[in-house]
MOPAC internal coordinates of N, CA, C and O (Angstrom, degrees):
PM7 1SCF
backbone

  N    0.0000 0     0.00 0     0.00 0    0    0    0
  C    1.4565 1     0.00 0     0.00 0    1    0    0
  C    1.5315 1   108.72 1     0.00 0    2    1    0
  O    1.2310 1   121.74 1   -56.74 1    3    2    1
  N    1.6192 1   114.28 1   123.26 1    3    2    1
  C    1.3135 1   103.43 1  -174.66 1    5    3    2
  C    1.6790 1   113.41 1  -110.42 1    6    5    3
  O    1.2310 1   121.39 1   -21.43 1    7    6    5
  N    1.0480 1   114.95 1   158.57 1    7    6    5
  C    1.5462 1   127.17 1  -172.69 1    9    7    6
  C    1.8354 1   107.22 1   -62.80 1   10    9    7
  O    1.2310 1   124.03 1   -51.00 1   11   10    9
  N    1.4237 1   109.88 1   129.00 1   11   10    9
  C    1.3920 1   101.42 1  -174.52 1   13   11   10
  C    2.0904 1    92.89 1   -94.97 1   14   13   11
  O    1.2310 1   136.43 1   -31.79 1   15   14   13
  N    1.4638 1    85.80 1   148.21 1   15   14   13
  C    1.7974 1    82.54 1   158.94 1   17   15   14
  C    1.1869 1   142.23 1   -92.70 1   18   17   15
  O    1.2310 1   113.64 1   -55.64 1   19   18   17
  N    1.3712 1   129.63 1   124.36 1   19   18   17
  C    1.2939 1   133.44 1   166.03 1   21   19   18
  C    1.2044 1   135.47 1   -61.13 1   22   21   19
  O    1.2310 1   121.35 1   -40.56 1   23   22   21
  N    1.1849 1   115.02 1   139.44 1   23   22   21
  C    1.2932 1   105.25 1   176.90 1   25   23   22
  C    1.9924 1   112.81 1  -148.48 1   26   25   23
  O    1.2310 1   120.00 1   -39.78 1   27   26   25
  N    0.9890 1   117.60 1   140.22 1   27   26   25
  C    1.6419 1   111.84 1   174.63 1   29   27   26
  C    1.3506 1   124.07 1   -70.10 1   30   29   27
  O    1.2310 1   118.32 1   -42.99 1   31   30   29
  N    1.5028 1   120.80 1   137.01 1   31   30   29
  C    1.0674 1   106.74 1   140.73 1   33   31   30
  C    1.0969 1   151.51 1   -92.02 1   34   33   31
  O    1.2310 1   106.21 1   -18.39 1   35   34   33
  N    1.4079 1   143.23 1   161.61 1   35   34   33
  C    1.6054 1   148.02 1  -134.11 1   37   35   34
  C    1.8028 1    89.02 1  -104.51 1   38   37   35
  O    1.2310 1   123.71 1   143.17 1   39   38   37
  N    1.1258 1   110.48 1   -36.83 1   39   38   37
  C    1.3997 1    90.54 1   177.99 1   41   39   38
  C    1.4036 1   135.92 1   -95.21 1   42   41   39
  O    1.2310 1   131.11 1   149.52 1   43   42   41
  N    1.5801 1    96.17 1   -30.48 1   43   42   41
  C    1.9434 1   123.59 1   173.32 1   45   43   42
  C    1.5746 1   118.45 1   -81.18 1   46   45   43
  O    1.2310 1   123.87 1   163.91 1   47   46   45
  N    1.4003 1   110.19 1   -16.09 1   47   46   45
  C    1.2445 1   119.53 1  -156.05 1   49   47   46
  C    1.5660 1   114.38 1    59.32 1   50   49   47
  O    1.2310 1   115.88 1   159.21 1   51   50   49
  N    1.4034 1   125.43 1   -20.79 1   51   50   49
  C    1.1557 1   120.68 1  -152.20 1   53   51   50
  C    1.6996 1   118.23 1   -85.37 1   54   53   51
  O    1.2310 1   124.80 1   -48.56 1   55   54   53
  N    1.0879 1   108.38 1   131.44 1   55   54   53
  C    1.5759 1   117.45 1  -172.57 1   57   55   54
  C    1.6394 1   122.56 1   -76.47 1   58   57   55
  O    1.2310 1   125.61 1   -72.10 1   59   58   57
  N    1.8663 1   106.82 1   107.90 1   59   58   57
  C    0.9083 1   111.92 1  -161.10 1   61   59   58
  C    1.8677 1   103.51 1  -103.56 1   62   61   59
  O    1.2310 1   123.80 1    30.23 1   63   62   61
  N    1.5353 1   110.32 1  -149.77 1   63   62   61
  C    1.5341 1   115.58 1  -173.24 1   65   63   62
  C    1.6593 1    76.85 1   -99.31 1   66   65   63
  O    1.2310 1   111.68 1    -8.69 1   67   66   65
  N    1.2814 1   133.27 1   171.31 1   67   66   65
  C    1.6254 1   141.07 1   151.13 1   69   67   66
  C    1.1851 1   121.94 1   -78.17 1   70   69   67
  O    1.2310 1   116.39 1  -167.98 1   71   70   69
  N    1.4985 1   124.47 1    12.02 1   71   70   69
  C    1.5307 1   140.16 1   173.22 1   73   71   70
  C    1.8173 1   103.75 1   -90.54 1   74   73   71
  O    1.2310 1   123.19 1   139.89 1   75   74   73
  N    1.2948 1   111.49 1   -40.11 1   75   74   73
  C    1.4698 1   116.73 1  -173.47 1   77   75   74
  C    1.2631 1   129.23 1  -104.10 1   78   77   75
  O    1.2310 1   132.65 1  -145.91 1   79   78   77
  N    0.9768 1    93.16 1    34.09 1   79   78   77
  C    2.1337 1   127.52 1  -173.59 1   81   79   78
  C    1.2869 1    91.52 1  -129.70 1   82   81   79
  O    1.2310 1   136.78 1   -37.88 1   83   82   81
  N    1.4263 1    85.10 1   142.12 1   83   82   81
  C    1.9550 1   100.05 1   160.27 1   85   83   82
  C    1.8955 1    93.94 1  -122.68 1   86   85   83
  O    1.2310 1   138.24 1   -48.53 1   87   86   85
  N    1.8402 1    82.25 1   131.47 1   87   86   85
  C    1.7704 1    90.01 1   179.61 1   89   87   86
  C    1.9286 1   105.63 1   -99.21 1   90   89   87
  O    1.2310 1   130.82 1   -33.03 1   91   90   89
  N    0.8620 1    96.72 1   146.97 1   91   90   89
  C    1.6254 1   125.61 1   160.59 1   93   91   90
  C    1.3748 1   120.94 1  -104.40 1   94   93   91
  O    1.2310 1   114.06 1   -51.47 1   95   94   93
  N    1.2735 1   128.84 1   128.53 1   95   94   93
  C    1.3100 1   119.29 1  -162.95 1   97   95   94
  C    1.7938 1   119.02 1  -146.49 1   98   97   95
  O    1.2310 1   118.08 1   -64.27 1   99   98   97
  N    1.0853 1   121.26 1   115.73 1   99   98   97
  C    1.3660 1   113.15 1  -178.54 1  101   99   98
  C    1.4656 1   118.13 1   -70.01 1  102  101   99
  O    1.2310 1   115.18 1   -82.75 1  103  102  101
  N    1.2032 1   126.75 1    97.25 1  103  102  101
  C    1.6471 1   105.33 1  -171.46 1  105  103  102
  C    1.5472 1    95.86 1   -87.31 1  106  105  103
  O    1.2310 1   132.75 1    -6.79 1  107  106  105
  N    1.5205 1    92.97 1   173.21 1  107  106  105
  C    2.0153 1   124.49 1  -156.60 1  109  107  106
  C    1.7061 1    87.97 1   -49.27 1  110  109  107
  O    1.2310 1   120.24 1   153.92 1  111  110  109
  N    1.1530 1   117.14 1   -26.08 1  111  110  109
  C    2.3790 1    94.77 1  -167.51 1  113  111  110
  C    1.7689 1    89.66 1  -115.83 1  114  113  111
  O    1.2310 1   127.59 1  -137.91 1  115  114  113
  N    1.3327 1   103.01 1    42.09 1  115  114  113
  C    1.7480 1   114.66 1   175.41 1  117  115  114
  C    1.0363 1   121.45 1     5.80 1  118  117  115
  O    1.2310 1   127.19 1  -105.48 1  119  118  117
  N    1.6764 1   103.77 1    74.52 1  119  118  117
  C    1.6753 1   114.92 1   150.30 1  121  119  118
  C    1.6196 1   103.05 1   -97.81 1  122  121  119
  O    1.2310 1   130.73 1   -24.38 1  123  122  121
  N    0.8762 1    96.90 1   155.62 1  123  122  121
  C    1.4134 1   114.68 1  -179.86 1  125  123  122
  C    1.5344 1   111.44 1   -90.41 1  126  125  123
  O    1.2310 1   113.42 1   -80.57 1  127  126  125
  N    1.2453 1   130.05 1    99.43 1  127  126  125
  C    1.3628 1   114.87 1   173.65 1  129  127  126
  C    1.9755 1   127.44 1  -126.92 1  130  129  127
  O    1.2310 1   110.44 1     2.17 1  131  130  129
  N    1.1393 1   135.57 1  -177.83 1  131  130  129
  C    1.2059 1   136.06 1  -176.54 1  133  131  130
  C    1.8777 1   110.06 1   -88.66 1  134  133  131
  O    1.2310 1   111.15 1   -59.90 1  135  134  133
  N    0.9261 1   134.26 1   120.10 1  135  134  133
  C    1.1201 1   129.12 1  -151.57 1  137  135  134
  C    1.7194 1   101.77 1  -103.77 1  138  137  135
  O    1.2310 1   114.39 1  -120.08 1  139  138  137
  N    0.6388 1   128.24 1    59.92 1  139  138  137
  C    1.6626 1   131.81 1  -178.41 1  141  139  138
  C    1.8931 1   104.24 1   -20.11 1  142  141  139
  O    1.2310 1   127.44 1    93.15 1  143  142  141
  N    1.4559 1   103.28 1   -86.85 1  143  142  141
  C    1.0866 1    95.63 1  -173.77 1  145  143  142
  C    1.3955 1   135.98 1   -88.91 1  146  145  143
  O    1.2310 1   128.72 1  -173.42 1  147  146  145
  N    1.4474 1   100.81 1     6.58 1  147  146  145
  C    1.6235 1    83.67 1   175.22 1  149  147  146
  C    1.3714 1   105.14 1   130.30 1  150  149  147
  O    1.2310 1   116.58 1   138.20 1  151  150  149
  N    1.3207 1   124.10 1   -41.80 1  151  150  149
  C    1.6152 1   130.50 1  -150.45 1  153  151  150
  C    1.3845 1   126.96 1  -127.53 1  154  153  151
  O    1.2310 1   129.84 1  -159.29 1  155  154  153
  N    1.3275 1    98.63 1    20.71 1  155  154  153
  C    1.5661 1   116.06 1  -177.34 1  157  155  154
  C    1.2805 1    96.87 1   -63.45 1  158  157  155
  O    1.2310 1   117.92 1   -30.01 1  159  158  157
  N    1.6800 1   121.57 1   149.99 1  159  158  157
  C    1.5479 1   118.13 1   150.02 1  161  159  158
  C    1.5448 1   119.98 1   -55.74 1  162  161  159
  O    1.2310 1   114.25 1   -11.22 1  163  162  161
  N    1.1560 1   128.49 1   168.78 1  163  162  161
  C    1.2727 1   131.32 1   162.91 1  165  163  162
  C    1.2786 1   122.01 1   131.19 1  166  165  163
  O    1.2310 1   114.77 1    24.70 1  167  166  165
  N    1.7197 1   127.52 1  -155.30 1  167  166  165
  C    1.6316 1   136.52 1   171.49 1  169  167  166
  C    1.7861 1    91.60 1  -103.74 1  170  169  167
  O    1.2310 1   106.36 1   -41.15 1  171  170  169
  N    1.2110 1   142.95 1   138.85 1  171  170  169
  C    1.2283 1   175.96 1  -177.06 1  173  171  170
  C    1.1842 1   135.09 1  -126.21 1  174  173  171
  O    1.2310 1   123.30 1   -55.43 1  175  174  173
  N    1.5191 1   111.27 1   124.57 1  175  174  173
  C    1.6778 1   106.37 1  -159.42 1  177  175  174
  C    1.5391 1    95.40 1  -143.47 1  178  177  175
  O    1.2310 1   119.52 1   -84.04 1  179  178  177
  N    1.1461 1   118.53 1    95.96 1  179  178  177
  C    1.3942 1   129.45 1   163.44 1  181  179  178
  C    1.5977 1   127.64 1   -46.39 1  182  181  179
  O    1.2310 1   124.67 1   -48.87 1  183  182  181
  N    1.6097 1   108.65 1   131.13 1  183  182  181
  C    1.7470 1   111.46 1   180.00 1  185  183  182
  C    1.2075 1   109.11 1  -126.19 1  186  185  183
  O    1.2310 1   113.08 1   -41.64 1  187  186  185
  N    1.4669 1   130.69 1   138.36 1  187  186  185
  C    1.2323 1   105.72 1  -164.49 1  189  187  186
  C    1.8718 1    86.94 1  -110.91 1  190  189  187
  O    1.2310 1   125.30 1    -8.86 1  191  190  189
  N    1.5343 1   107.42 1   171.14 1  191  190  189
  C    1.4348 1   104.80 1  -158.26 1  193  191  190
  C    1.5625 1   117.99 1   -87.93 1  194  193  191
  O    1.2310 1   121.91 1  -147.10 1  195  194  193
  N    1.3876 1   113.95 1    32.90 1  195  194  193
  C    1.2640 1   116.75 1  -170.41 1  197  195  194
  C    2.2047 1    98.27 1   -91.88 1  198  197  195
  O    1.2310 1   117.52 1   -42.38 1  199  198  197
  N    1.2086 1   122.33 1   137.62 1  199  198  197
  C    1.0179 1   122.47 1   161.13 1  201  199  198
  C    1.3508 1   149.54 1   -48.81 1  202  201  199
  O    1.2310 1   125.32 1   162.07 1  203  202  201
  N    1.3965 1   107.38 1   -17.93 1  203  202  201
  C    1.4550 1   135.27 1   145.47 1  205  203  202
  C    1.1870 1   112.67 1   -56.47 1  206  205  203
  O    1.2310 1   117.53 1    96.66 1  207  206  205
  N    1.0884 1   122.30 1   -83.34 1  207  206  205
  C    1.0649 1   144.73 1  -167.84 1  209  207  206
  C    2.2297 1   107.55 1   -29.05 1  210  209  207
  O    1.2310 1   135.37 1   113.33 1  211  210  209
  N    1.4413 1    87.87 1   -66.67 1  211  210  209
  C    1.4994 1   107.44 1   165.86 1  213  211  210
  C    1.7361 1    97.20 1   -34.89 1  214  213  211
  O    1.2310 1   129.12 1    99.41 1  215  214  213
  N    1.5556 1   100.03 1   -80.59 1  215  214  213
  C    1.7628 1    79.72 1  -168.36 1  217  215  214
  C    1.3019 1   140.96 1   -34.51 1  218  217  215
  O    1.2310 1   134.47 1   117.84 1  219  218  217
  N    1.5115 1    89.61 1   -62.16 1  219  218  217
  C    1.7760 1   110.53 1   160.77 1  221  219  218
  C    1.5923 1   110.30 1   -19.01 1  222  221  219
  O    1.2310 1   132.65 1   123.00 1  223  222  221
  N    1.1486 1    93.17 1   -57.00 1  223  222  221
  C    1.7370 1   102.79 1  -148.76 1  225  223  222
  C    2.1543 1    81.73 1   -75.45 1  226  225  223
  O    1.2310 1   115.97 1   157.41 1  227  226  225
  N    0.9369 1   125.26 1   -22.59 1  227  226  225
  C    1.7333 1   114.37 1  -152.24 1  229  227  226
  C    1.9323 1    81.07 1  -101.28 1  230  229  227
  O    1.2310 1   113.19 1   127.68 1  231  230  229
  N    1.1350 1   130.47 1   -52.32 1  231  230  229
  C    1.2720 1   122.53 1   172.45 1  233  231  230
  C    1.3825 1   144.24 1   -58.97 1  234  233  231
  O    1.2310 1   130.47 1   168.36 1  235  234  233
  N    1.6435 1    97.40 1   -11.64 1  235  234  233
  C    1.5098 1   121.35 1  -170.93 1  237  235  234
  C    1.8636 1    99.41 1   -98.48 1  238  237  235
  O    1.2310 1   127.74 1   152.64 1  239  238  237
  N    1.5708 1   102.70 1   -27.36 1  239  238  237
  C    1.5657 1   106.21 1  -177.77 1  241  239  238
  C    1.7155 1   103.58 1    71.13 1  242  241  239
  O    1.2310 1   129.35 1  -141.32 1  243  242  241
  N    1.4514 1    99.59 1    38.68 1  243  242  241
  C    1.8528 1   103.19 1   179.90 1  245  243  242
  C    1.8053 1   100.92 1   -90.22 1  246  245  243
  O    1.2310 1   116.16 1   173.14 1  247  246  245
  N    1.3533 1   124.91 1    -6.86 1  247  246  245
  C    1.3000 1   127.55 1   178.82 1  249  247  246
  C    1.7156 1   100.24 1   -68.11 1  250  249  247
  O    1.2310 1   121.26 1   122.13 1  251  250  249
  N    1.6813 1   115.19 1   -57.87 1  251  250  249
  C    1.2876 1   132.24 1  -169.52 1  253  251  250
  C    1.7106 1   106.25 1   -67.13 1  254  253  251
  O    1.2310 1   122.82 1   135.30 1  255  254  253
  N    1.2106 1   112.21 1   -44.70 1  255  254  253
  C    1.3331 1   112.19 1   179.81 1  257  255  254
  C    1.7180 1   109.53 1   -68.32 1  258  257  255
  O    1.2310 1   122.34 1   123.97 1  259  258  257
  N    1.6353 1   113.12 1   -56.03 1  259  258  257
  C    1.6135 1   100.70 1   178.11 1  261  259  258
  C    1.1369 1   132.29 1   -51.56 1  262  261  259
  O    1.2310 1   121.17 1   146.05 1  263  262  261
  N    1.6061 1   115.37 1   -33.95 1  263  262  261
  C    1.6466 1   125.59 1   162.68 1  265  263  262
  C    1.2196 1   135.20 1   -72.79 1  266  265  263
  O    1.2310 1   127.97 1   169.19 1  267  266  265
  N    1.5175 1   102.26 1   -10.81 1  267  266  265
  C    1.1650 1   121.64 1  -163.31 1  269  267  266
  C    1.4819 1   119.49 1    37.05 1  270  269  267
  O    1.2310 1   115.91 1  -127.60 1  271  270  269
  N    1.3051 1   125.38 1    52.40 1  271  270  269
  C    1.3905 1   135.16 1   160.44 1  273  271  270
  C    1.4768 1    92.89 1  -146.61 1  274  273  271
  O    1.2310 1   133.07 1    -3.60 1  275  274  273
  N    1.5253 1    92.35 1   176.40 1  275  274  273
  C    1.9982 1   117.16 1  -179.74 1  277  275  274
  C    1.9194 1    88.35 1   -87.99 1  278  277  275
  O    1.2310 1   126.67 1   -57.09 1  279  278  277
  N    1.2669 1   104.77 1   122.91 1  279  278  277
  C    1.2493 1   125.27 1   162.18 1  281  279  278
  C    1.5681 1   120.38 1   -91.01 1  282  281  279
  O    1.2310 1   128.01 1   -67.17 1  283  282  281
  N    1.4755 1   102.18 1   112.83 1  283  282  281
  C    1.5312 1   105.16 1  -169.29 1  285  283  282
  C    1.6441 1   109.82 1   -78.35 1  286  285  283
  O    1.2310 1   126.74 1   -29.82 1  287  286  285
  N    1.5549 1   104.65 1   150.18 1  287  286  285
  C    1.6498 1   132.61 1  -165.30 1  289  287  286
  C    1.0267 1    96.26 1   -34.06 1  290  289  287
  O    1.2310 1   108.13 1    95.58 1  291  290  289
  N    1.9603 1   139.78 1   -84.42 1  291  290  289
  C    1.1186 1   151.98 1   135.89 1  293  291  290
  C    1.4209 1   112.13 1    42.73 1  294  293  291
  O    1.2310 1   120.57 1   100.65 1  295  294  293
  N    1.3225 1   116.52 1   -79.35 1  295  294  293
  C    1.5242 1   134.07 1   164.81 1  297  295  294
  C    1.0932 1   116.26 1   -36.52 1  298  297  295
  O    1.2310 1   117.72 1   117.55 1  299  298  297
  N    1.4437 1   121.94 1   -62.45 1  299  298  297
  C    1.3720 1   144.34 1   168.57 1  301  299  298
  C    1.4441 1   115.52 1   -26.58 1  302  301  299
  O    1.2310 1   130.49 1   100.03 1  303  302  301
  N    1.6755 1    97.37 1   -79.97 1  303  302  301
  C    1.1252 1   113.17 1   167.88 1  305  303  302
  C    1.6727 1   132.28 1   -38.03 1  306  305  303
  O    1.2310 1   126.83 1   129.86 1  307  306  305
  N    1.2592 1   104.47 1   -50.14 1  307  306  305
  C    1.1314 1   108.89 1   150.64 1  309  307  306
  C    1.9352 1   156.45 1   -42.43 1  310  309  307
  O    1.2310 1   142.10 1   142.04 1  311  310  309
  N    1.0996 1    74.69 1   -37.96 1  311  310  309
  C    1.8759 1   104.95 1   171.28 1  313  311  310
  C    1.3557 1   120.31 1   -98.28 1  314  313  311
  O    1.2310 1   119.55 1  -170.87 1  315  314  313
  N    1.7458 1   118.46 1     9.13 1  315  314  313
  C    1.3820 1   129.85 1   176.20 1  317  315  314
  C    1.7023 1   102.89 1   -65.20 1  318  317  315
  O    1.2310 1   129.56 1   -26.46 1  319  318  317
  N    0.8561 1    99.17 1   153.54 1  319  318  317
  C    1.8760 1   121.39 1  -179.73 1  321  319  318
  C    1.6513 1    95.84 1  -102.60 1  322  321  319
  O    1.2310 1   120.10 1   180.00 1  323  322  321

């Protein structure tokens, strides 16, 4: 039996598996991109897919703060529920 991973979300706080998150990820020459599967290099900021949550997280500016850069619209847009 193997250990599933956790991971937080930025808007719920709440600690999920890393399968039911969608990551965002700053990689090392900081573009900001949508991380499909999981394993991109970089800083990583987990959303979990509830629609709340999304807002929260886009009104609170927890995208800009976890990456610590300005996360462009695009991205955003992208990672909508």
């Amino acid at each position: 039996m193997s250990k599933v991973p956790l991971r937080m979300c930025i808007s719920c706080r709440e600690m999920l598996a890393k399968t039911d998150l969608t990551r965002v990820v700053k990689s090392p020459d900081n573009k900001v991109i949508l991380d499909e599967k999981g394993n991109k290099q970089g800083r990583g900021a987990y959303l979990c897919k509830k629609p709340e949550c999304y807002k929260k997280a886009i009104k609170s500016n927890a995208f800009n703060r976890a990456l610590r850069t300005k996360v462009p619209e695009s991205i955003l847009e992208e990672i909508r529920v």
